[in-house]
KOLKENU-719643 format. One record per residue: residue in three letters; residue number from 1; x, y negated, z negated of N, C-alpha, C in turn. Coordinates in nm, 3 decimals, always signed. Each point is the difference from the previous one (the first is absolute). Layout:
KOLKENU-719643
- ALA, NUM, X, Y, Z, X, Y, Z, X, Y, Z
...
This chain:
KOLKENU-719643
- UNK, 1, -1.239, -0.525, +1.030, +0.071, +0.006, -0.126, -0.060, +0.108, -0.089
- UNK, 2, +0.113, +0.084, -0.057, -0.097, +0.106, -0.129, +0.076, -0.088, -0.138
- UNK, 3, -0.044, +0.007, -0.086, +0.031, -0.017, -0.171, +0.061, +0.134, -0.054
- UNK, 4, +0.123, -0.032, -0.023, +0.033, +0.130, -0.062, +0.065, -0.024, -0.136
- UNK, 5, -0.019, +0.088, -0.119, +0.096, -0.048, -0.128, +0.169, +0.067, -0.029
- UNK, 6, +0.073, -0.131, -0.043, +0.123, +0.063, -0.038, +0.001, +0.147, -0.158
- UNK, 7, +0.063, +0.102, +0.048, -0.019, +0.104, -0.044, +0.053, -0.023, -0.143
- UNK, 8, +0.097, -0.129, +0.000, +0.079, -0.009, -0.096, -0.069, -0.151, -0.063
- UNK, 9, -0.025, -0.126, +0.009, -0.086, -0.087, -0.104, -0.179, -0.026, +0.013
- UNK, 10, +0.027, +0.090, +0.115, -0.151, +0.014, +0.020, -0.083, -0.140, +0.093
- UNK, 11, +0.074, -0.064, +0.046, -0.040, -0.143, +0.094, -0.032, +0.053, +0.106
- UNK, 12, -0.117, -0.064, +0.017, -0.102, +0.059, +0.103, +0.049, -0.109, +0.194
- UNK, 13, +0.083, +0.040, +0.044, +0.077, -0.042, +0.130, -0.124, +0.016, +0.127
- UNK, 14, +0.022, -0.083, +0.120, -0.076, +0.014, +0.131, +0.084, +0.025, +0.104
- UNK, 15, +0.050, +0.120, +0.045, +0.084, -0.022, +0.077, -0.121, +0.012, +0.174
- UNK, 16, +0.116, -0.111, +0.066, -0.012, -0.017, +0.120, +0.029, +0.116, +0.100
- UNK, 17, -0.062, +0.042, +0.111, +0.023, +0.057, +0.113, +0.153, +0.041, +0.051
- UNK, 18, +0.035, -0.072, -0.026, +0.129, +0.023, +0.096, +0.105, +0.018, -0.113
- UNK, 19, -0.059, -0.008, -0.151, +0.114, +0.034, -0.036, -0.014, +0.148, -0.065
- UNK, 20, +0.232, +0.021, -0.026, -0.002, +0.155, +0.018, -0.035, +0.079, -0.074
- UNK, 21, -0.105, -0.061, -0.160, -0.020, +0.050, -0.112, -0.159, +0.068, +0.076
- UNK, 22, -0.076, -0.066, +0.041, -0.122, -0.010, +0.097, +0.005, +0.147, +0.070
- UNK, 23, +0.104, +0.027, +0.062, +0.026, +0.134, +0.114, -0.014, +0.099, -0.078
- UNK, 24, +0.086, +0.013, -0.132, -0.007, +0.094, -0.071, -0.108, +0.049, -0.065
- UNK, 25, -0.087, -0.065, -0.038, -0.168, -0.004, -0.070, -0.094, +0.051, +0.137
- UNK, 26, +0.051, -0.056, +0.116, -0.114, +0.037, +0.087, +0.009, +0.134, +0.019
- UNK, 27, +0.196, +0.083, +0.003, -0.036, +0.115, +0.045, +0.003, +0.078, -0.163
- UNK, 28, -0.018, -0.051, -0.162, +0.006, +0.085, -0.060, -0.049, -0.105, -0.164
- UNK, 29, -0.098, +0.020, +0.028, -0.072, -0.105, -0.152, +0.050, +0.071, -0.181
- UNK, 30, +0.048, +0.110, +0.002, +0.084, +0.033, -0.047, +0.126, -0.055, -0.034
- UNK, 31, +0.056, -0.071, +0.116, +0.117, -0.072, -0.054, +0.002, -0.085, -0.107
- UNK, 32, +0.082, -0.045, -0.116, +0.018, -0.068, -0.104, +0.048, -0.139, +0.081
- UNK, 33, -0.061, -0.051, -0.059, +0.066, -0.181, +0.046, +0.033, -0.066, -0.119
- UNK, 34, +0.169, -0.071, +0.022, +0.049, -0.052, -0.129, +0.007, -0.148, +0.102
- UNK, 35, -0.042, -0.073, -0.106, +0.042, -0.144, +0.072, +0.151, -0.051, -0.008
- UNK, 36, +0.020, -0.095, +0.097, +0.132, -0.049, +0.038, +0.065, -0.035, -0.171
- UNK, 37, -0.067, -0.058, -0.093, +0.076, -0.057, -0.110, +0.026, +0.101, -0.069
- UNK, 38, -0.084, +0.133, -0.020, +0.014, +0.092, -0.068, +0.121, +0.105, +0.043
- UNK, 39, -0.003, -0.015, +0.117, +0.126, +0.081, +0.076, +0.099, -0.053, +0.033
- UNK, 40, +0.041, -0.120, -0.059, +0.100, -0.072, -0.056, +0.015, +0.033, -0.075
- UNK, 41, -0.061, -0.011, -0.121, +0.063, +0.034, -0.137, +0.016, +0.099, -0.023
- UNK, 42, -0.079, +0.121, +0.018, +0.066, +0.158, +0.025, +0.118, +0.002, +0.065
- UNK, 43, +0.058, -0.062, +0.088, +0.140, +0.022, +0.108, +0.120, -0.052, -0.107
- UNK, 44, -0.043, -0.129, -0.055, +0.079, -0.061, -0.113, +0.059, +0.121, -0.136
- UNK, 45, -0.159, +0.027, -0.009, -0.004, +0.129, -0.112, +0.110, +0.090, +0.001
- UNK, 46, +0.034, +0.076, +0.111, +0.006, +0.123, +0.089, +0.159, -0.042, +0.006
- UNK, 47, +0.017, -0.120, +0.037, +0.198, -0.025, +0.036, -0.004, +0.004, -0.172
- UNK, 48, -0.064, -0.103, -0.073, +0.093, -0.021, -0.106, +0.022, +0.130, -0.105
- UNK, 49, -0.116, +0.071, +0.014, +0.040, +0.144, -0.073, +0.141, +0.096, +0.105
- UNK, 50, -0.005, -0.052, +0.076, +0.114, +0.083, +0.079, +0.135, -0.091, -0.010
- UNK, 51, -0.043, -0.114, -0.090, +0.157, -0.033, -0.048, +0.054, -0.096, +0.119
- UNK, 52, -0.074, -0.083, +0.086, +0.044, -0.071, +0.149, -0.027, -0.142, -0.115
C-alpha cells in the first residue's frame, strides 16, 4: 500500500496494489490524485455549469 493525498481536500488515502490509481503513481509520482468523492463533485460541477 502507498498513502497518497487528494489534490483537491487534501485526505490522506492508502491505495492498494491492484488498484488502477496505484499503476499510475508507480509509473509517475507526479500524477495528481483526486479522491472518488471529490471527483464526483467536480463531474456534478462540470454537467451543471454545462446546463445538463
Amino acid at each position: 500500500m502507498e498513502a497518497v493525498k487528494c489534490q483537491v481536500c487534501g485526505k490522506a488515502v492508502s491505495l492498494e496494489t491492484w488498484n488502477q490509481e496505484y499503476e499510475r503513481f508507480k509509473h509517475s509520482s507526479d500524477h495528481a490524485y483526486i479522491c472518488p468523492n471529490c471527483e464526483a463533485r467536480i463531474r456534478v460541477d462540470a454537467q451543471d455549469s454545462q446546463g445538463r
